[in-house]
C-alpha positions in Angstrom: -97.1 -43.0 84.8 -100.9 -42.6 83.2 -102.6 -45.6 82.5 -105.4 -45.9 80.1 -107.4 -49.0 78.9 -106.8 -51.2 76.1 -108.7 -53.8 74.4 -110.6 -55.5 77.0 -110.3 -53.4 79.6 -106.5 -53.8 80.1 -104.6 -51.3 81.1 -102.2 -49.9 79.5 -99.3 -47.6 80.5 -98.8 -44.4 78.3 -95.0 -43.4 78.6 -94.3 -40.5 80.7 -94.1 -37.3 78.8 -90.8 -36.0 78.0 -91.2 -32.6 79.1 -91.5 -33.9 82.8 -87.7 -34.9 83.2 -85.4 -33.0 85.0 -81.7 -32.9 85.9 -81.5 -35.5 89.0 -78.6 -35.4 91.5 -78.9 -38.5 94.2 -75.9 -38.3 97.3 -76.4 -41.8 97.9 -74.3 -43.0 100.9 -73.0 -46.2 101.4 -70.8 -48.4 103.7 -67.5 -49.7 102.5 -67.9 -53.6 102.4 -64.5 -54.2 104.0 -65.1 -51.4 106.7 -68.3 -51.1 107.4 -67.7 -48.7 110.1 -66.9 -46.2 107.0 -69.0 -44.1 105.5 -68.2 -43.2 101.7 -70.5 -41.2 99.1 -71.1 -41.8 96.0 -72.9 -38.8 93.2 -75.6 -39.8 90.9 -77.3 -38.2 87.4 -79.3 -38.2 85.5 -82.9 -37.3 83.9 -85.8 -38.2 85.9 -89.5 -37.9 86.7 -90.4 -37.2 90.3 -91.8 -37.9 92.6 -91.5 -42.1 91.4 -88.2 -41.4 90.1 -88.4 -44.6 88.0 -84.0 -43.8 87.0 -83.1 -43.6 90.4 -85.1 -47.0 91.5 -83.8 -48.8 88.7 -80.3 -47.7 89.9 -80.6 -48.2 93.4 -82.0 -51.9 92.5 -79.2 -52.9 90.2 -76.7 -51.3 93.5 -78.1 -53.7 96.0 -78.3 -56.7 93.6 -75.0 -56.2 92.1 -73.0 -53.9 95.0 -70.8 -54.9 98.2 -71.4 -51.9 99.3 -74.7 -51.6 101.9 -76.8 -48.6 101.2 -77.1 -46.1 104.2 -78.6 -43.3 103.1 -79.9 -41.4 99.4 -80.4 -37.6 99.2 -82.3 -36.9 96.1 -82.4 -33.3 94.4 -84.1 -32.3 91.3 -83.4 -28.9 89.3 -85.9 -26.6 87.8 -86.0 -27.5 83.5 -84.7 -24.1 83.1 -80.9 -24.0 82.5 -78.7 -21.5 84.1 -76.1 -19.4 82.8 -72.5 -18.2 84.3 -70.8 -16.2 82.6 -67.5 -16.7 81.8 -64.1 -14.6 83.5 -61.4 -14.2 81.5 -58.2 -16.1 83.3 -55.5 -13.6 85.4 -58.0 -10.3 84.5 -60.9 -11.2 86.6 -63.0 -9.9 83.6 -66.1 -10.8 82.5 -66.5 -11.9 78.9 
């Protein structure tokens, strides 16, 4: 976040600019509280600002406050801004609309 100074020197946090979010996927992989010899997974989004990913954090905070399930492992991926475009196939032709 940029910081600037207020009245009397305090700083003050600007909020982040909106343009800076992007589409966030996080694998985060956890243990299952009443097997913790299991492994399951467990897909997160959601718009976010790397690299402090201030979402995520709050997220992952709120899991191991609230959660049974001890955290193992987070894989974090972040897409571009720019959205993509499939085009569509017309169902039993194979055609392309």
């Amino acid at each position: 976040m940029l910081s600037a100074r207020g009245p009397k020197g305090a700083a003050v946090s600007a909020p982040p600019d909106p343009t800076q979010y992007r589409l966030t996927t996080a694998a985060i992989v956890y243990r299952l509280p009443d097997q913790p010899d299991t492994l399951q997974t467990f897909i997160w989004q959601k718009f976010d600002i790397a690299p402090d990913f201030p979402e995520l954090s709050k997220f992952l905070q709120f899991w191991r406050d609230n959660i049974d399930g001890k955290l193992h492992s987070v894989k974090v991926a972040q897409g571009n801004g720019r959205p993509r475009r499939f085009p569509h196939i017309v169902p039993g032709t194979g055609a392309r609309h």
